[in-house]
N, C-alpha and C positions, 0 to 999 in steps of 0.2 A: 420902142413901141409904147404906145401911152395907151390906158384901159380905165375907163371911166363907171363907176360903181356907184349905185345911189346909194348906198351907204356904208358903214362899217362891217356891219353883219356880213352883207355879200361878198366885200371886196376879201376877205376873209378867206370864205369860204371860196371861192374863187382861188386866193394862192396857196391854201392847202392843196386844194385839186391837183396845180403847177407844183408842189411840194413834192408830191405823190409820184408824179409823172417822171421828176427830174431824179429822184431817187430810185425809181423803179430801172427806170436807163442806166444810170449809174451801174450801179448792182452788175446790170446783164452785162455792159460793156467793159467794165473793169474789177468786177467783183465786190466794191464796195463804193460806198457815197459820203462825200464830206461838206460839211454843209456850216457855213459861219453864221452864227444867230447876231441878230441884233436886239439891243436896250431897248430901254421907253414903253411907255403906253398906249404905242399903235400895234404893236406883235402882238401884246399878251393874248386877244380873243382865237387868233391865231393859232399861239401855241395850245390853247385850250381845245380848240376844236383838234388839235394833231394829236393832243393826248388821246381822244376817243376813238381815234380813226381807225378801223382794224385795218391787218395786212401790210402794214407802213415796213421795212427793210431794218428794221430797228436794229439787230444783232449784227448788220454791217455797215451800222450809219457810223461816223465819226461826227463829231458835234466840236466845233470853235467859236471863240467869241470875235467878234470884230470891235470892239470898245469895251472897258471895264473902270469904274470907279478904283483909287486905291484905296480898297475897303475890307472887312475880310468879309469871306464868302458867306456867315451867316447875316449882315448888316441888310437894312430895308433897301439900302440904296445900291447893293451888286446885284447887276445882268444877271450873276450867275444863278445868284441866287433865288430869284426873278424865273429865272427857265426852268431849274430844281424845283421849284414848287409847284408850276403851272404845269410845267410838261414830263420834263426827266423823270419825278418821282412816279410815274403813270406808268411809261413804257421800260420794255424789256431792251432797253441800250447798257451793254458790259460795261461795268464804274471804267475799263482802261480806255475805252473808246469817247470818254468827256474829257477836253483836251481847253482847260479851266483858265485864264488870266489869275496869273494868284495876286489878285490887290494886296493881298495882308505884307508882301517884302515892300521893301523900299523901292522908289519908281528903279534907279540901275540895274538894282537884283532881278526884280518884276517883268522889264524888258530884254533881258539876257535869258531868263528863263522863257519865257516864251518864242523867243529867237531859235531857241534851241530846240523847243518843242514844234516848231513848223521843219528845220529839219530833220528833224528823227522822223517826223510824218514822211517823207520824201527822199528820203538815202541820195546823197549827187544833187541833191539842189535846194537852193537858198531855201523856198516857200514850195509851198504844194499849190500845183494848179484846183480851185476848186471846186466842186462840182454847182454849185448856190451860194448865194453869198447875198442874204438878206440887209438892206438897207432900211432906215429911216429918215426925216427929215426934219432939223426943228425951224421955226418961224425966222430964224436967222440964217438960213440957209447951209446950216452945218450936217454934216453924216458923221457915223462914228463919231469920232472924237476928232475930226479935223473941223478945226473952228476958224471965223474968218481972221483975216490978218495974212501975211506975208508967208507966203510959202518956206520953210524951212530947211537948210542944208539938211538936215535929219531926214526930213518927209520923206526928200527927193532920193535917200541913198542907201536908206536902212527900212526893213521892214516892218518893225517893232519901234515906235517910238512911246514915253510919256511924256503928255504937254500939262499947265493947267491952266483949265479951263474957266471962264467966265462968264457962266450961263443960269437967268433964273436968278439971277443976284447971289449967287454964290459961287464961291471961287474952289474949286477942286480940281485935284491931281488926276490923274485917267492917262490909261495906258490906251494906244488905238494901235491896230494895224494901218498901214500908209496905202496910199495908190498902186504903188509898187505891187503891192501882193493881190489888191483890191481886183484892180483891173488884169490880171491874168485869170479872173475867175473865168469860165466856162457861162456861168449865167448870173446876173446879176437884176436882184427883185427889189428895188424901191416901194416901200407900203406908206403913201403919206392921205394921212383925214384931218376934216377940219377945216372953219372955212379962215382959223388966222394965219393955216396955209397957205391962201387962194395967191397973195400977194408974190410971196416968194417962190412957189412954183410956178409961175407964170415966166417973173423976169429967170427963173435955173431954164427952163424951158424952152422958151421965146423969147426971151431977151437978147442981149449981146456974149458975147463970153467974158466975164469976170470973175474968173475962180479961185481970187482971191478973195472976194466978197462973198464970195456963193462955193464954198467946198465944196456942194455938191456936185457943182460943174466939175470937178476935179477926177470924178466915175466917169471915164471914156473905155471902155473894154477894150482890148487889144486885139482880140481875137474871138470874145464872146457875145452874148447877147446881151442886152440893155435893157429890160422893163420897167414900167412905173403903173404901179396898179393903184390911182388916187380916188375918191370918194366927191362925189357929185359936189359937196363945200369947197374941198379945196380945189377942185378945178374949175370953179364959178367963172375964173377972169381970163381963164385960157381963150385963146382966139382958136375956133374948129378948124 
């Protein structure tokens, strides 16, 4: 499902609504909601508006990352650190329920440790199915930290991998969770603005399938649902 928003502000406020909703179900249906955040500069307004929202399930939300710089958690440039400022330090979510990428180890350490923390979340299995699992998009067609290029025997068989990355003219290490884990989510929310989007979301969209050019084509749910909640620029060149 594709959801066309004239701008930032709304499309925003529109997937806290969808935030709400999905964590509210959660809760009731299985007594708690887990929810993987994404990077970048299209969530933050996002998580801003989630910090103020009353009523949110906070005390049985579980919070994940889906990509992390290898940086340590105070650095300008971690996600993590990025959602601890904008949103975490706001709500009443228990410090064991932040379930963190530690950039500060080494990418083997980093990815073993986090391997490990998906399953202790889930006792009997690999990843935890999750209940949201926020996406972004950059101009290159990349989500999380899967960037274009060749699909990797890693991607395709482990759920925790670090790549680096080549993005923005600068090359860094980053840990991502893979498709594997991705696409078992339950729901799956794409937030892309911008119209140096328009391009690329168009051929991820309506183009042909090339998901090695286009990672994003690489989010096929298995079992869940699919949304993209994009802003009137970057869907300029979509065909209705």
């Amino acid at each position: 499902m594709i959801e066309v928003y004239p701008d930032k502000e709304t499309l925003s406020q529109a997937a806290a609504r969808l935030f709400g909703r999905i964590a509210h179900d959660a809760v009731q249906a299985h007594g708690r909601f887990s929810i993987v955040l994404s990077g970048g500069g299209t969530p933050r307004r996002l998580y801003q508006i989630l910090s103020q929202t009353p009523g949110l399930p906070w005390e049985q939300t579980h919070v994940f990352w889906g990509d992390e710089r290898l940086v340590p958690p105070n650095d300008p440039g971690s996600n993590y650190g990025q959602a601890k400022t904008v949103l975490l330090d706001y709500v009443p979510i228990p410090p064991e329920n932040v379930h963190r990428m530690k950039g500060e180890l080494d990418p083997d350490t980093a990815v073993a440790d986090y391997t490990a923390q998906l399953r202790q979340f889930t006792p009997g299995q690999l990843w935890p199915r999750f209940d949201l699992v926020l996406l972004g998009m950059g101009s290159d067609g990349h989500t999380a930290s899967l960037f274009p290029g060749p699909v990797s025997e890693a991607e395709r068989a482990q759920p925790v991998i670090a790549v680096t990355a080549h993005y923005d003219g600068r090359p860094a290490q980053r840990l991502t969770l893979t498709p594997l884990v991705i696409n078992d989510a339950a729901h799956i929310l794409f937030l892309v603005t911008g119209a140096d989007k328009a391009d690329v979301l168009t051929a991820v969209l309506q183009g042909p399938p090339q998901p090695e050019k286009y990672p994003a084509q690489r989010i096929q749910p298995r079992h869940g649902s699919l949304t993209w909640f994009v802003d009137s620029a970057a869907a300029a060149k979509l065909n209705n």
